[in-house]
C-alpha positions as CSV (number, residue, x, y, z in Angstrom):
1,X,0.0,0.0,0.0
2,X,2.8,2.7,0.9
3,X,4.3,1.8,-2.3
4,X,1.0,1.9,-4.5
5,X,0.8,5.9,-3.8
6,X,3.6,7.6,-5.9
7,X,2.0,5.5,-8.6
8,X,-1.2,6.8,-8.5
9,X,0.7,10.3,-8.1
10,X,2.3,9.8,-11.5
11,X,-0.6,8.0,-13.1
12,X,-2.4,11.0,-12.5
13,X,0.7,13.5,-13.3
14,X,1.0,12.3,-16.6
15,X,-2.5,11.3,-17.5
16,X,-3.5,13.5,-20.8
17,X,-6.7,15.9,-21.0
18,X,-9.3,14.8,-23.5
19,X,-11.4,17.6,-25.2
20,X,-15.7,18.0,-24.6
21,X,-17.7,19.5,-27.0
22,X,-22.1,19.9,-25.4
23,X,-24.6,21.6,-26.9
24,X,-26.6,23.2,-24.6
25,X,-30.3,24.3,-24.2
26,X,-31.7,26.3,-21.4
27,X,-34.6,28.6,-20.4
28,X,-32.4,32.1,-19.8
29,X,-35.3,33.6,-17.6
30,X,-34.0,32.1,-14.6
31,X,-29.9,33.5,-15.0
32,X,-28.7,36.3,-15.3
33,X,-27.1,35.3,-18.8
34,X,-24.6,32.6,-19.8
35,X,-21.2,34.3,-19.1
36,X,-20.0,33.4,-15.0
37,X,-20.7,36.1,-12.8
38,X,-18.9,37.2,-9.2
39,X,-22.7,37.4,-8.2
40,X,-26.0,35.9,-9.6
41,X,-26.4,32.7,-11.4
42,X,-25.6,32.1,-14.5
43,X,-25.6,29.0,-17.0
44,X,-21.9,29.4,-17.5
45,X,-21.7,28.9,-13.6
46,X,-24.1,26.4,-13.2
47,X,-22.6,24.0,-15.8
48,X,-19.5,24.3,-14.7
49,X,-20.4,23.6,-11.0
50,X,-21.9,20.2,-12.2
51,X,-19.0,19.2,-14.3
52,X,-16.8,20.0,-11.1
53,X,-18.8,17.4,-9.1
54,X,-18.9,14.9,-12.5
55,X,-15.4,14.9,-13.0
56,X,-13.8,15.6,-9.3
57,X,-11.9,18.2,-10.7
58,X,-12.3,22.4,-11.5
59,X,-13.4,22.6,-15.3
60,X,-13.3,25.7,-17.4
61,X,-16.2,26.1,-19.8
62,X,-16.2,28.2,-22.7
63,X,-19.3,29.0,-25.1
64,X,-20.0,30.0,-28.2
65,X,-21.7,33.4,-27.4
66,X,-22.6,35.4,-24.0
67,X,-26.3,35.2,-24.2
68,X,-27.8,38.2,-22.0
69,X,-30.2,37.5,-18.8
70,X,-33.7,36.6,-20.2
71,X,-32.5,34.8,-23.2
72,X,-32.5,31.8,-24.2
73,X,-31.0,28.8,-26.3
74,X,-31.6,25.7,-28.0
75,X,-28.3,25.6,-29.7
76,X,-25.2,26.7,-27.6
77,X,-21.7,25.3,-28.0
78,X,-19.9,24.5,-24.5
79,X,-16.2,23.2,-24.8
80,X,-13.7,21.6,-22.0
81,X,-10.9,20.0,-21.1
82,X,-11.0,17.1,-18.4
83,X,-8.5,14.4,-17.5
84,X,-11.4,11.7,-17.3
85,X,-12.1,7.9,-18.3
86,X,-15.8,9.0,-18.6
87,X,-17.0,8.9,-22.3
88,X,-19.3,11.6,-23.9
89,X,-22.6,9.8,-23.6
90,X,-22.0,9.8,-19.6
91,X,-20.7,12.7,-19.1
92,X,-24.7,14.0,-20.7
93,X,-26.2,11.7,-18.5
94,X,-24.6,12.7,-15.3
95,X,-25.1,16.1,-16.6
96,X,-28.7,16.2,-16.9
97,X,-29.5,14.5,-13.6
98,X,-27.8,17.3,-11.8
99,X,-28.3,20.4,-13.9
100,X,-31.4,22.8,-13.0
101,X,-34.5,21.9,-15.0
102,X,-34.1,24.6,-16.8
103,X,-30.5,23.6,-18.8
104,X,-30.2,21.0,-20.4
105,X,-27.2,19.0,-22.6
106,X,-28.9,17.9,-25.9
107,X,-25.8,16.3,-27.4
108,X,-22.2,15.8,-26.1
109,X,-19.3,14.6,-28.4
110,X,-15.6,14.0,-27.8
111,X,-12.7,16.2,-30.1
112,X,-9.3,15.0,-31.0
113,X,-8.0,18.7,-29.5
114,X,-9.5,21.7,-28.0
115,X,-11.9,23.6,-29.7
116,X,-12.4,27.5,-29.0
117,X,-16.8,27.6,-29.9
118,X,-16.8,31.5,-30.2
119,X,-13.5,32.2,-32.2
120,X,-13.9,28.8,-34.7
121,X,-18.1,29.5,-35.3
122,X,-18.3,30.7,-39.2
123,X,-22.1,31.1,-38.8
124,X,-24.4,31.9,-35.7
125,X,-28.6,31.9,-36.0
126,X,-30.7,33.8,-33.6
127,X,-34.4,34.1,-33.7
128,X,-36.7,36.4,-32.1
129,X,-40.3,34.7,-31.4
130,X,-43.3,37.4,-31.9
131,X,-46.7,37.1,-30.2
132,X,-49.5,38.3,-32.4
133,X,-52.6,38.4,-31.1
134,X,-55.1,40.6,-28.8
135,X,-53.0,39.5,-25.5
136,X,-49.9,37.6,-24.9
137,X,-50.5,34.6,-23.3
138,X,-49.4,33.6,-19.7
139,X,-47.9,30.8,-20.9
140,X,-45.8,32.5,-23.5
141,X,-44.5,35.8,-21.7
142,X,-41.2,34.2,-21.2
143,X,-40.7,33.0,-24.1
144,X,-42.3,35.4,-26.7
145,X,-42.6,39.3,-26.8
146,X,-45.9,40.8,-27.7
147,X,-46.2,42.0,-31.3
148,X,-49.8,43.5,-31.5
149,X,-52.8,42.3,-33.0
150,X,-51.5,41.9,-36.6
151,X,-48.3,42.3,-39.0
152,X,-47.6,42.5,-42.0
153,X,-45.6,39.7,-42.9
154,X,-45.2,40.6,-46.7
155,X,-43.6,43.7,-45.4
156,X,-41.6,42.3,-43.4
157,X,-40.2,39.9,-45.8
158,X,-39.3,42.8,-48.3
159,X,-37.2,44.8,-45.4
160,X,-35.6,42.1,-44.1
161,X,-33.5,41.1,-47.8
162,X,-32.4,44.8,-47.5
163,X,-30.3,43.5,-44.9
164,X,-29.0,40.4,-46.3
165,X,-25.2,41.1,-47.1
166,X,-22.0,42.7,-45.9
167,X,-23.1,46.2,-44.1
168,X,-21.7,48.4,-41.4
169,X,-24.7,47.7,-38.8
170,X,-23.3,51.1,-36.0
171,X,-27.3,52.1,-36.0
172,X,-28.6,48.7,-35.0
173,X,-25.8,48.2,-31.8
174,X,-24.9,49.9,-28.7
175,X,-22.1,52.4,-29.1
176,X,-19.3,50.8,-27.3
177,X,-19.9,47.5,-28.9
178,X,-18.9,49.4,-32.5
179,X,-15.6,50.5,-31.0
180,X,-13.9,47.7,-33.0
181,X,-16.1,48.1,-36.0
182,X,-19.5,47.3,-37.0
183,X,-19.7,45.5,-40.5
184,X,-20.8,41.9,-40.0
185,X,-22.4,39.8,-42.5
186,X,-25.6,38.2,-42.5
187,X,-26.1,35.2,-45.0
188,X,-30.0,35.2,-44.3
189,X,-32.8,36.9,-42.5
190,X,-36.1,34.8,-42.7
191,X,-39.6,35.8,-41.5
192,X,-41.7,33.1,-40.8
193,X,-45.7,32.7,-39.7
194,X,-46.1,30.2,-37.1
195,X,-49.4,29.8,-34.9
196,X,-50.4,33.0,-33.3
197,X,-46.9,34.4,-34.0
198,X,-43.8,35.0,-36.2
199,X,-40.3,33.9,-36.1
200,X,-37.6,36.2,-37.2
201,X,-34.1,34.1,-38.0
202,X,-30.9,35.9,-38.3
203,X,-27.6,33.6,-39.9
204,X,-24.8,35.9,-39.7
205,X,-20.9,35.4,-39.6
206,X,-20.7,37.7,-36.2
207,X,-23.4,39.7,-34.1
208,X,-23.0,42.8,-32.3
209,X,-23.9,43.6,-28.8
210,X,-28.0,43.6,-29.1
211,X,-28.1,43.8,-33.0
212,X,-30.4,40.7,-33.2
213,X,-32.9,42.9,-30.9
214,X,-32.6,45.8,-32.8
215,X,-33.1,44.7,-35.9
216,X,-35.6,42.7,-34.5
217,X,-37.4,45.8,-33.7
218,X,-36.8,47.5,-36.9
219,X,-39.1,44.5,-38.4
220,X,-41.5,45.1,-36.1
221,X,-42.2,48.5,-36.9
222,X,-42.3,47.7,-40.9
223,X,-44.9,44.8,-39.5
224,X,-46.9,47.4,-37.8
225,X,-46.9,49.8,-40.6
226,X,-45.0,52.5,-38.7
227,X,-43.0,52.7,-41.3
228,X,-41.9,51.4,-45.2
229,X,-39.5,48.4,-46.1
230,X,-36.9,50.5,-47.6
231,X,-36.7,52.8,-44.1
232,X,-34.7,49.6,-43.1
233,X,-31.8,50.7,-45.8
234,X,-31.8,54.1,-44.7
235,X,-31.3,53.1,-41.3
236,X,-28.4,50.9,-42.6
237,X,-27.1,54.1,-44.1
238,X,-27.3,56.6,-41.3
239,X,-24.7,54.4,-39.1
240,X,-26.7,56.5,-36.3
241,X,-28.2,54.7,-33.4
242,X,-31.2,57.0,-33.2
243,X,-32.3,56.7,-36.4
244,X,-33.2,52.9,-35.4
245,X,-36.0,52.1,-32.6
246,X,-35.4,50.7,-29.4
247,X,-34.4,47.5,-28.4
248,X,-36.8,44.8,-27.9
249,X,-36.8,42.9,-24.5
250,X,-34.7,39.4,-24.3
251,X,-37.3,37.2,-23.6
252,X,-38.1,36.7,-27.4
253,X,-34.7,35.7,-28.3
254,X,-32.8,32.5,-28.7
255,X,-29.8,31.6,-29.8
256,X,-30.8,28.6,-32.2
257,X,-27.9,27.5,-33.9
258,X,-23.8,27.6,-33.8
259,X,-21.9,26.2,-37.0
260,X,-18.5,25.5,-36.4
261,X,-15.5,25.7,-39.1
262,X,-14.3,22.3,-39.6
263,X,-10.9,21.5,-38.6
């Protein structure tokens, strides 16, 4: 036994990290956002709490995008590194007995070598769920944001192909975020009926800080008939904040989908 020790010590030492790739879904209402916080909880925080107590050992998570309080995912990337004889398939199960109700690990898959989610994603898609109708629903307030009785959906459609492309987006992002610069691409912007609603889908290579909700809004009021498609384009143009509207609330968003670059 007093020789069995070192052993272990070395076995350990020496033992190679193997590299976790999860997708993640969770109800945001409940967290204060993905990205750990010194106060509040958080999904980064809570994830990587239950992978501590999985894997006996302090584990780094990082995502694919820092999702604000209120919003939500189906899609998020979550990668690691864990010295571990635990394959993918139980680290999800141990996982999902432990985590809050409200996350969940939909799919977990082993990497040859680490994998950064947010520097090697080519493509993100967002979409922001619209209510239409008299009332929102109870059972959809955290999940949907109240549009109004109707939209125009045809109208929608036409502004949101004025802002399919490569364009400087500085009116449809808080100031600070365009320090760096502003031009993103966006490969597609879809408008789509669903029951009592509309979804809004956003595939672009990069987003600024609350661009999805902005532009979002911008729809919304083209819906509404508060103004014309191509007042989209000249917001695009003014690279002004205040020329767009405000901000739409989190709750309708949902960050859907994360394509990664292939190694």
């Amino acid at each position: 036994m007093a020789g069995a020790s070192p052993r272990g010590g070395a076995e350990r030492r020496t033992a190679q990290s193997r590299y976790f790739l999860l997708t993640v879904a969770y109800d945001g209402g409940e967290y204060r956002g993905w990205q750990r916080q010194r106060s509040g909880s958080t999904v980064q925080g809570e994830l990587e709490a239950v992978l501590a107590r999985v894997l006996q050992q302090p584990v780094a998570v990082r995502g694919a995008g820092r999702t604000d309080a209120g919003v939500h995912a189906l899609g998020q990337l979550a990668a690691f590194a864990a010295v571990t004889r635990l394959d993918a398939g139980a680290i999800r199960r141990a996982l999902n007995a432990l985590l809050p109700a409200a996350i969940r690990v939909v799919a977990a898959d082993e990497r040859a070598a680490a994998v950064d989610p947010r520097r090697s994603a080519w493509r993100k898609t967002y979409v922001y769920q619209l209510h239409v109708g008299e009332l929102l629903p109870p059972e959809r307030r955290r999940h949907f944001v109240h549009a109004g009785s109707a939209l125009d959906v045809a109208a929608m459609r036409a502004a949101a192909r004025l802002l399919h492309g490569e364009h400087d987006f500085t009116s449809f992002a808080r100031a600070e975020a365009t320090r760096r610069g502003a031009v993103r691409r966006l490969f597609a912007v879809r408008v789509a009926r669903i029951p009592r609603g509309v979804r809004l889908f956003f595939t672009g290579s990069g987003f600024l800080y609350n661009m999805v909700r902005t532009l979002a809004a911008a729809l919304v009021a083209v819906g509404q008939g508060r103004c014309r498609p191509e007042a989209v384009a000249a917001m695009l143009a003014a690279k002004d904040r205040a020329s767009a509207p405000a901000t739409l609330p989190p709750e309708g968003l949902w960050l859907w989908r994360v394509d990664l670059r292939q190694p």
